[in-house]
C-alpha positions in Angstrom: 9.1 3.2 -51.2 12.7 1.7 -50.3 11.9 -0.6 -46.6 14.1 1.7 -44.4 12.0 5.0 -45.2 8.8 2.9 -44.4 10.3 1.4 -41.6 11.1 5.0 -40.2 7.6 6.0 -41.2 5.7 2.9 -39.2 8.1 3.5 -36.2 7.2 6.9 -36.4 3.3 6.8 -36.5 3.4 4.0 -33.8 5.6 6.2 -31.0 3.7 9.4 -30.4 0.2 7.4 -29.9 2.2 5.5 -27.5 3.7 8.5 -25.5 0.2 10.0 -25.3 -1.6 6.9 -24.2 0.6 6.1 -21.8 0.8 9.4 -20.4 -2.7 9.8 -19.9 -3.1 6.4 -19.1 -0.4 6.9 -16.0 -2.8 10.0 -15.0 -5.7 7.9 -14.7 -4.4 5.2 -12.9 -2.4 8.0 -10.6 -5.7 9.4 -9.7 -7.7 6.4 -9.0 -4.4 4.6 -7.1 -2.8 7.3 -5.3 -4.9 10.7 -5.1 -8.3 9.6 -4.5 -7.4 6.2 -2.5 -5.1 8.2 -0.1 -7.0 11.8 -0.5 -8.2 10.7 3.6 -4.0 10.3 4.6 -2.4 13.3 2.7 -5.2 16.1 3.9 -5.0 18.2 7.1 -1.3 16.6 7.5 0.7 20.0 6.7 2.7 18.0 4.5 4.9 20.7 3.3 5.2 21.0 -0.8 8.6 18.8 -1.3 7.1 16.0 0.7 3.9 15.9 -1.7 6.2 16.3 -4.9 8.6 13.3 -3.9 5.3 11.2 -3.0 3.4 11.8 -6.5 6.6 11.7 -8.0 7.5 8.2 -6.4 3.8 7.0 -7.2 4.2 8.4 -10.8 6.9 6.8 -12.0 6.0 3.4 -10.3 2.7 3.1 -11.8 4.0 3.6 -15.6 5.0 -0.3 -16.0 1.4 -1.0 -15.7 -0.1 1.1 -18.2 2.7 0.4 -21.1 1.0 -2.8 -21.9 -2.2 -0.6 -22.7 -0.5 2.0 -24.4 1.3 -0.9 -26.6 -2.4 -2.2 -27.2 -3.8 1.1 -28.0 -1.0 2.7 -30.3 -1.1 -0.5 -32.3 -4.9 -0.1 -32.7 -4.4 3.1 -33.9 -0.9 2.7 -35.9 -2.1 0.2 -38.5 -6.3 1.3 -38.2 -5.2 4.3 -39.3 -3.2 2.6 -42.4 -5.9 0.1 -42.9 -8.4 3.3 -43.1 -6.2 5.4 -45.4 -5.6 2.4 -48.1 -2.1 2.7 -47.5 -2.0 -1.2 -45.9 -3.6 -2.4 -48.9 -1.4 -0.2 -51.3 1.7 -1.8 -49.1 0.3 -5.7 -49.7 -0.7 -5.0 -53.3 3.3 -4.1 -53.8 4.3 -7.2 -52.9 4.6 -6.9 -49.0 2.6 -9.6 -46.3 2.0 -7.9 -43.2 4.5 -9.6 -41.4 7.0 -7.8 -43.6 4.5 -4.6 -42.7 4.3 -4.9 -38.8 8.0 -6.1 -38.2 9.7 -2.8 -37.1 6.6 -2.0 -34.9 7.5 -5.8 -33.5 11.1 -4.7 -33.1 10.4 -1.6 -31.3 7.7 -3.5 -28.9 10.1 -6.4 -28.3 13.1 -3.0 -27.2 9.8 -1.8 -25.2 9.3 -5.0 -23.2 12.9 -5.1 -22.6 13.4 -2.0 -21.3 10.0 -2.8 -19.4 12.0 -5.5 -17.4 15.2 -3.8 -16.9 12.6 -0.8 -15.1 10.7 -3.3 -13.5 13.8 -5.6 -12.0 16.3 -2.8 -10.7 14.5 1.0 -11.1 10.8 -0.1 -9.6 11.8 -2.2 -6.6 13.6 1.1 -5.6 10.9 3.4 -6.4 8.5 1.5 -5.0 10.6 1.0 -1.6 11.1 4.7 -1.2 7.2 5.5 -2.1 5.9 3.1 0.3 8.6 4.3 3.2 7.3 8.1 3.0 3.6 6.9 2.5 3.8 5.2 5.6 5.3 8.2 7.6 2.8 10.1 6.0 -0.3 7.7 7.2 1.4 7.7 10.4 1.8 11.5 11.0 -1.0 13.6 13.1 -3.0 15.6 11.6 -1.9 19.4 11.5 -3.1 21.5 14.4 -6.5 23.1 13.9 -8.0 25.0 17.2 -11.5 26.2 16.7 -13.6 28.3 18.8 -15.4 27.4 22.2 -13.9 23.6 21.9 -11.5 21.5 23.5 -8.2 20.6 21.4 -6.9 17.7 23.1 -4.7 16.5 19.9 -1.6 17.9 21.7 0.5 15.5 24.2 0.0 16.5 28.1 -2.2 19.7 26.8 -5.7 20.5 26.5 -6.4 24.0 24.9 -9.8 25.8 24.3 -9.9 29.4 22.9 -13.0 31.5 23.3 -12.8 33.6 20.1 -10.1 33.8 17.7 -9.2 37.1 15.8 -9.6 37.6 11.8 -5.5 36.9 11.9 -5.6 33.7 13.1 -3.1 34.2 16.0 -5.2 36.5 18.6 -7.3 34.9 20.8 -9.5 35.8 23.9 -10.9 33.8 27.3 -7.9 31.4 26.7 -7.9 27.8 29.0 -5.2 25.8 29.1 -4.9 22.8 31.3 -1.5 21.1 31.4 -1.2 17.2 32.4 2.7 16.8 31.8 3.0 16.3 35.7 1.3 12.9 34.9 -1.1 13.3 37.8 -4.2 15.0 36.1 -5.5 18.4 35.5 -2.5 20.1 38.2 -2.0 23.1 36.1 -4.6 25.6 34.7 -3.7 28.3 33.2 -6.9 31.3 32.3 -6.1 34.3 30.6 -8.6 37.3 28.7 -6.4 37.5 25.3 -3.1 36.4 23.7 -1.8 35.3 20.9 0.0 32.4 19.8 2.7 31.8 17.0 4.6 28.9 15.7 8.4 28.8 16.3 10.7 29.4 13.4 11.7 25.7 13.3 7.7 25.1 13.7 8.8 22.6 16.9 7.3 24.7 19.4 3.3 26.4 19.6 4.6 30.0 21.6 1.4 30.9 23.2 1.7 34.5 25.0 -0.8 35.8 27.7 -2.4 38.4 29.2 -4.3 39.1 32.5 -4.9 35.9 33.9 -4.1 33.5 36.6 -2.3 30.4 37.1 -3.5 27.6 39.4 -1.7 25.0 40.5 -2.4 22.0 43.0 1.0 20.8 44.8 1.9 17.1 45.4 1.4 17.1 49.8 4.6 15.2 50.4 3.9 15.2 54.4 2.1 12.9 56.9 -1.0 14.7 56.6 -1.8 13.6 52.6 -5.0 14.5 52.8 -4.4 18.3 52.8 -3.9 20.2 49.3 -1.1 23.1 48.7 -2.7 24.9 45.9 -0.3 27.8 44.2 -2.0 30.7 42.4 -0.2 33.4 40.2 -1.6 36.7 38.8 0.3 37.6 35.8 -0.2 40.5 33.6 1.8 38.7 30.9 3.1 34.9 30.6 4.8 32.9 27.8 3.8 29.6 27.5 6.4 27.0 25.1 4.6 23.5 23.9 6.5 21.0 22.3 5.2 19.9 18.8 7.2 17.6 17.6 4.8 14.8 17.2 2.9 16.8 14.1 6.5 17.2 12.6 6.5 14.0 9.5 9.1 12.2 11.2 11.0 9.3 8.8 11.3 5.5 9.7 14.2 4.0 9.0 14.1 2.7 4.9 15.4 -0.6 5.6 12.5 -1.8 7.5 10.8 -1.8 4.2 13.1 -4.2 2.1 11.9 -7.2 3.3 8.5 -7.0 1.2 8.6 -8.8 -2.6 7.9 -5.3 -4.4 11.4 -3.9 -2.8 13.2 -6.7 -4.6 14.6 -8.0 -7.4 14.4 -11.4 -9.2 17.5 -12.7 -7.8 16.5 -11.2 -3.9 13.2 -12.8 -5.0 14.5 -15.9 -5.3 17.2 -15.9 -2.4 13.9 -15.1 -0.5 11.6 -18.1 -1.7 14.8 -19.9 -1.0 14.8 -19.2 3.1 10.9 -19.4 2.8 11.1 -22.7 1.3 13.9 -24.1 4.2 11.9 -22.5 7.0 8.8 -24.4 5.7 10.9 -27.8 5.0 12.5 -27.2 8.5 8.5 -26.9 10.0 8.1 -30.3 8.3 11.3 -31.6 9.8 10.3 -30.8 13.2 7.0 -31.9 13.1 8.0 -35.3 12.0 10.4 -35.5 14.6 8.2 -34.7 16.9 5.8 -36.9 15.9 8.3 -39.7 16.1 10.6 -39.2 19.3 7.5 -37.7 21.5 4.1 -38.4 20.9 4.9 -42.3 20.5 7.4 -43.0 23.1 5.1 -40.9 25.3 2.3 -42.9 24.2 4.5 -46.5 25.0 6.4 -45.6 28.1 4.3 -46.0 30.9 3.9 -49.7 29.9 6.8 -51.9 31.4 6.5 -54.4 28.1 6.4 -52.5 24.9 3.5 -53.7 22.5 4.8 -56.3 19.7 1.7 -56.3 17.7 -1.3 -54.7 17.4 -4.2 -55.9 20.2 -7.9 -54.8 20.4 -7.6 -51.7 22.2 -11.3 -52.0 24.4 -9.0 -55.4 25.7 -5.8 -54.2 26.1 -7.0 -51.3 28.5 -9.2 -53.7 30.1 -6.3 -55.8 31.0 -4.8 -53.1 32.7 -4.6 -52.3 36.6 -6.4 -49.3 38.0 -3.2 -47.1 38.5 -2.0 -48.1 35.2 -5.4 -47.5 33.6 -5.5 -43.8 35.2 -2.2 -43.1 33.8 -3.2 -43.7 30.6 -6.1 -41.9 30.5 -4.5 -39.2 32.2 -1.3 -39.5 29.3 -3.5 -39.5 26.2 -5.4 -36.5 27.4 -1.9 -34.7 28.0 -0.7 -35.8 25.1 -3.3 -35.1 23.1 -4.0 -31.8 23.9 -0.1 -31.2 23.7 -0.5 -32.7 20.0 -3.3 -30.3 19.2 -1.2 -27.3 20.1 2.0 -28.2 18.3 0.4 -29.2 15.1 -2.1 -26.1 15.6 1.0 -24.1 15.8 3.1 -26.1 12.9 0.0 -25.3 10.4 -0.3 -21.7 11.5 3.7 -20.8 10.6 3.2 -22.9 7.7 0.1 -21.6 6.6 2.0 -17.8 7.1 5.0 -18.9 5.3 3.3 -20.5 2.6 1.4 -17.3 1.8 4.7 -15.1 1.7 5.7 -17.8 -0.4 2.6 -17.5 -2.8 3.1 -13.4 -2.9 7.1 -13.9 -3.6 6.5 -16.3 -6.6 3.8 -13.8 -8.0 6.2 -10.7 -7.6 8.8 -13.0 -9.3 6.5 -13.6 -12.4 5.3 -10.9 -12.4 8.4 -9.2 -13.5 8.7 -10.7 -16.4 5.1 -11.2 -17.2 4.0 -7.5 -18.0 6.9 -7.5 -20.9 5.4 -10.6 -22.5 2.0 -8.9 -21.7 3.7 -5.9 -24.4 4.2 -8.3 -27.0 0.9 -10.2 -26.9 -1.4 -7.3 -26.8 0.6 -6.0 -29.6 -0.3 -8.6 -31.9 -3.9 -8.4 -31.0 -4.0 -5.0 -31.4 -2.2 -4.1 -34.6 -4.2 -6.9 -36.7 -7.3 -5.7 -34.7 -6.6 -2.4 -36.0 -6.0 -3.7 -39.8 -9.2 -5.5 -39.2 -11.3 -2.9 -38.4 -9.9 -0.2 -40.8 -10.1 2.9 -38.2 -7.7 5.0 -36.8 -7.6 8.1 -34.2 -9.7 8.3 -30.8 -12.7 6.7 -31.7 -13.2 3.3 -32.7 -9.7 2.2 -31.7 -9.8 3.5 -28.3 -13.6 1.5 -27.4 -12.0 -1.7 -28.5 -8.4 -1.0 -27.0 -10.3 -0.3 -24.0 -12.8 -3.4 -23.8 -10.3 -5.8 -24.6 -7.4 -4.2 -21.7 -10.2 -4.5 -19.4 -10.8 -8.4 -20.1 -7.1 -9.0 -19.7 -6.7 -6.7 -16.2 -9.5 -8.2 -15.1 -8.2 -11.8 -15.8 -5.2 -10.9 -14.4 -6.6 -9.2 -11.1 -8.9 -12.4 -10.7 -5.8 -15.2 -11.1 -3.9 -13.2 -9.0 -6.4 -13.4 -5.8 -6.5 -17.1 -7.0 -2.8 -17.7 -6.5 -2.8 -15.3 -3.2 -5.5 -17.6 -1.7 -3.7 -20.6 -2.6 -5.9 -21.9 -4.9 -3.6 -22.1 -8.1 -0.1 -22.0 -8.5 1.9 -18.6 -8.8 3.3 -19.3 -12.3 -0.5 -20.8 -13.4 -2.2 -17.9 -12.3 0.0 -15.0 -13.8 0.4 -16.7 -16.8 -3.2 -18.0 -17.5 -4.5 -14.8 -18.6 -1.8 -14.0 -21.6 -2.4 -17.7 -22.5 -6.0 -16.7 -23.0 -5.2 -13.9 -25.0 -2.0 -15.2 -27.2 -4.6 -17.6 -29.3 -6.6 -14.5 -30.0 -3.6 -12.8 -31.1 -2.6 -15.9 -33.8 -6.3 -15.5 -34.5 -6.7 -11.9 -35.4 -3.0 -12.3 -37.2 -4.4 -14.8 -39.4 -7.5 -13.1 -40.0 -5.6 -9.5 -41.2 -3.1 -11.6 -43.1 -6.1 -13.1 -44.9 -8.1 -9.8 -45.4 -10.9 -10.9 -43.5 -13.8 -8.7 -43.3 -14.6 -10.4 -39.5 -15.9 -7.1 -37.8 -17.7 -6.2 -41.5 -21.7 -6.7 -40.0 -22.7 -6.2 -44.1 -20.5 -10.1 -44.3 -23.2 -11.5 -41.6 -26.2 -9.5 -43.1 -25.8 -10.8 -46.6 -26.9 -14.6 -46.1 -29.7 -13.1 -43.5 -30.7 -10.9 -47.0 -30.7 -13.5 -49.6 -32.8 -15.6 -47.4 -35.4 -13.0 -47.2 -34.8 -11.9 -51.3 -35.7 -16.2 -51.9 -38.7 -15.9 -49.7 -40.5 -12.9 -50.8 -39.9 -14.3 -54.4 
């Protein structure tokens, strides 16, 4: 078979596991991530359908970089299982072919995947992700959508309190309505009771148009003469009356987007590093002033009220007991000033430092991580496609338990050194590296071991010795 038909024919069985792993792969991590975690902030909101699409679509598309490492992992597993199964790897090796020569266009098309991963990941995600976290915010932030139920106070609306005694099988009529209205500022001022009505939403949906019939209208008047202690009360009988309440608080309203740039997963690697750049001054500027302070106040404070400066150090029980009573007060009275001045400084010097040095900890991890999940593409391939030559299995089975197992070790290594490196406990690059440096001298291992034709996950190899032992006993 000439190399560029088998070439096409690798490429080709390695592409449409791929697509289908990470598709279903993106699904799961969607639901877990997005639907279930946030199921609480999207219901009862009245989010209307194009909200919801731009949200999932947002969410969607900014979860896929994190699953293509897995679907590299499994589609290898599965690509050259499935060879290995079918004799055609051996049939390949016996013609003359090491599997080097055999995985190389699958290599090739991993190495245009992990490219393309970064190019997503440095100038499409930070975008995505910026415009996701924007409307999910407005979402959390929105009320929930109106819901008035029978015989009980709705106090959800601004300046209103609303209880309807019975509402009709259309949802709109209602009977022995009570409304009171605050928007005076000064209490319950306005009642409103009525037998029926019904109430409809505006066109625009910015106003709740209740309509009434038979009932009165109380209202208590602000006495504005000398005698305050006398109430004006006004009371209308009305056959029919229109009330208008304003609902644009349950309306999604948007924040402005560029509040939301400042965070590392809006950014790119050269923002990133701009970023770590002002982090790094403002900390070294901290450091500056805390020196300086250290240095112009705390010490010439500490000298001053003595008339001769100290030459050289003295036995401080004498040097205070040399001292006159005024100056001895002063002293006392200084170092306690000064020292509780000196508390709070520092106190406050290791708080903004302390702050800054965690943004700078979550900057550097964003920065790595950019680059990390493409090398994470490569190194998973080359466990999983000798893997799969090892253990001689292709489709759903098999493959997908040890693809599986092993993408779980490695997110879970990850997800640990990243907590690590938040906390400050490790170093940014240490922590997102460690865990592909863990798994790149398994990768050289399992290489080795399919290059070899080693029967390593073949339990008859280990059983045999355990067998002959027994065969020499029993003889």
């Amino acid at each position: 078979m000439p190399l560029k038909k088998l070439h096409t024919l690798l490429i080709k069985s390695f592409l449409p596991p791929f697509v289908i792993t990470l598709f279903v792969s993106v699904f799961l991590f969607f639901l877990v991530q997005i639907v279930i975690t946030y199921l609480d902030d999207l219901i009862g909101k009245g989010l209307s359908f194009w909200t919801l699409t731009q949200l999932f679509t947002y969410a969607w598309i900014a979860i896929i970089p994190q699953c293509i490492p897995l679907a590299v992992l499994l589609a290898s597993i599965m690509t050259f299982g499935s060879l290995a199964e079918n004799y055609e790897l051996a049939a390949l090796k016996s013609a003359g072919l090491s599997l080097f020569k055999i995985i190389k266009p699958v290599f090739y098309t991993v190495v245009i995947l992990a490219t393309l991963t970064f190019v997503f990941n440095n100038y499409i995600l930070p975008v995505v992700t910026w415009k996701s976290q924007s409307l999910l915010w407005d979402i959390r932030q929105a009320k929930p959508a109106m819901n008035i139920k029978e015989g009980i106070f709705y106090n959800k609306i601004e300046d209103y309190s609303l209880r309807v005694g019975k509402k009709g099988k259309d949802g709109n009529s209602i009977k022995d309505v009570l409304i009171y209205d605050h928007t005076a500022g000064i209490g319950n001022n306005v009642q409103l009771y009525a037998d029926s009505g019904y109430m409809n939403m505006s066109a625009d949906t910015n106003y709740l148009i209740i309509k009434l019939f038979k009932g009165n209208r109380y209202e208590e008047i602000e006495n504005t003469q000398v005698n305050k202690k006398a109430k004006q009360f006004s009371q209308l009988n009305f056959k029919e009356l229109e009330v208008n309440i304003e609902l644009t608080d349950f309306k999604l309203k948007r924040t402005d987007e560029n509040l939301f740039k400042h965070h590392y997963e809006m950014m790119n690697i050269c923002q990133i590093d701009n970023e770590l750049d002002t982090i790094r001054t403002q900390l070294e500027r901290k450091r500056t002033n805390l020196n300086t302070q250290a240095k112009n106040s705390f010490y010439y404070r500490t000298s001053n009220f003595i008339k001769k400066p100290i030459e050289k150090p003295v036995n401080i029980r004498k040097f205070y007991g040399s001292l006159s009573a005024p100056d001895y007060n002063r002293a006392i009275e200084n170092a306690l000033n000064l020292a509780r001045n000196s508390s709070g400084f520092i106190d406050s010097v290791n708080d903004g430092s302390r702050d800054e040095l965690y943004r700078e900890a979550h900057f550097e991890m964003g920065w790595h991580e950019k680059i990390n999940v493409c090398f994470a593409c490569i190194v998973l391939f080359f466990v999983g496609a000798p893997l799969g030559a090892i253990i001689r299995k292709g489709g759903m089975g098999l493959p997908v338990v040890m693809a599986v197992i092993f993408f779980l070790a490695y997110f879970i290594l990850t997800e640990a050194f990243k907590g690590l490196t938040t906390e400050g406990i490790v170093h940014a690059w240490f922590g997102m590296w460690l865990p592909l440096l863990i798994f790149l001298p398994l990768g050289v291992f399992l290489t080795y071991k399919a290059a070899t034709d080693s029967a390593l996950f073949d339990i008859d190899v280990y059983l045999q010795p355990i067998k002959k032992l027994f065969k020499r006993k029993s003889s």
